[in-house]
C-alpha positions in Angstrom: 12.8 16.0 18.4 14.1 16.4 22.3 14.6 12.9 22.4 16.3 12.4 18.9 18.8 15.5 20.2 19.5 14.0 23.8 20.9 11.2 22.0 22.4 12.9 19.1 24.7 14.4 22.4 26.3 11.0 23.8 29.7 10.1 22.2 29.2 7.3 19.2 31.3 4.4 18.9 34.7 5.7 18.5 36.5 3.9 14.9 39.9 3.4 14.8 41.9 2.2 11.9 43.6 -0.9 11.8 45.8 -3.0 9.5 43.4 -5.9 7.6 44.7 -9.4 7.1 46.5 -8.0 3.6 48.0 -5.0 5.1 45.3 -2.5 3.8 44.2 0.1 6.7 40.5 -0.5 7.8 37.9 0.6 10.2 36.9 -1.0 13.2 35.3 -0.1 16.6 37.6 0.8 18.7 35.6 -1.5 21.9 32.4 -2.8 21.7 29.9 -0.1 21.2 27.5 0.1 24.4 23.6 1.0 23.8 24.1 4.2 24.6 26.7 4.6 21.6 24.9 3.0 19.3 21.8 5.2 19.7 23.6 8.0 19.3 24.9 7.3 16.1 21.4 6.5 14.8 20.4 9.9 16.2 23.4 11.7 14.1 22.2 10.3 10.9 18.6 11.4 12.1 19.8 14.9 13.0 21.7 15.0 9.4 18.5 13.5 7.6 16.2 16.0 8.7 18.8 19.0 8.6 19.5 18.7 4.8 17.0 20.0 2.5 18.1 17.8 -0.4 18.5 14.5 1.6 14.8 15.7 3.1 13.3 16.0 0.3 14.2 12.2 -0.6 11.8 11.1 2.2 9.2 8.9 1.3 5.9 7.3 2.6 5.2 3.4 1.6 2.2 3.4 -1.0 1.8 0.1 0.2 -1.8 -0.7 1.7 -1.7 0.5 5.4 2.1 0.4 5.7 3.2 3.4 8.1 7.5 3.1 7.1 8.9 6.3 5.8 11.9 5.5 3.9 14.7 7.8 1.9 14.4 7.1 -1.8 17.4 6.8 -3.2 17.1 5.3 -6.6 17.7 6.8 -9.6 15.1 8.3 -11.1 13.6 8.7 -7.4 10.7 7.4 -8.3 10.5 4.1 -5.7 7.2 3.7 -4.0 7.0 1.4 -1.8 9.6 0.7 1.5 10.5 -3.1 0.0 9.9 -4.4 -3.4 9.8 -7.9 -1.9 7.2 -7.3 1.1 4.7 -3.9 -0.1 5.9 -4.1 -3.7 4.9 -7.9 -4.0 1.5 -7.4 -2.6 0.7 -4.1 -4.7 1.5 -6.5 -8.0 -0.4 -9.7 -6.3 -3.5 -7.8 -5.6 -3.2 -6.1 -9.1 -2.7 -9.4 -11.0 -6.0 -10.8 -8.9 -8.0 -7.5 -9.9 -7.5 -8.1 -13.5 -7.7 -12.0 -13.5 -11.1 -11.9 -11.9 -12.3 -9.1 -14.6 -10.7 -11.7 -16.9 -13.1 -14.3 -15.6 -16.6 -12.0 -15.7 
């Protein structure tokens, strides 16, 4: 928690807006963002994460089999279980589909 507020403190990457190719205002960097910066923002969103009770209670562990990633469930019905569908997700439904085709088999 130190650590996450000693970089919350260092200055972000400062936006600025500019005009886009079709005249519409954007946002873009106002330089290129040094480490320091960058960190700093990640920090932020840490420090706003853990600070807000409703975004907090979003937080999740994977179910997937010895995966440490806490991720912030933000789908619908905030029922997600797994950090990726396509990495933790995929093996939950391989090793299921292998349980029940080899109690198919015996």
């Amino acid at each position: 928690l130190t650590r996450v507020n000693d970089l919350a403190r260092t200055a972000p990457p400062a936006p600025r807006a500019v005009r886009g190719e079709d005249g519409i205002l954007v946002r873009e960097l106002a330089e290129p963002p040094e480490c320091a910066a960058l960190l700093a923002a990640v920090a932020r969103d840490a420090v706003e994460l853990l600070t807000d009770p409703v975004a907090r209670a979003g937080l999740r562990q994977c179910e997937g089999d010895n995966c440490p990633i806490v991720y912030l469930d933000t789908s619908r019905g905030r029922r997600r279980r797994w950090c990726s569908s396509e990495v933790c997700g995929n093996r939950e439904r391989v090793a299921r589909h292998r349980r029940r085709a080899a109690l198919a088999r015996a």
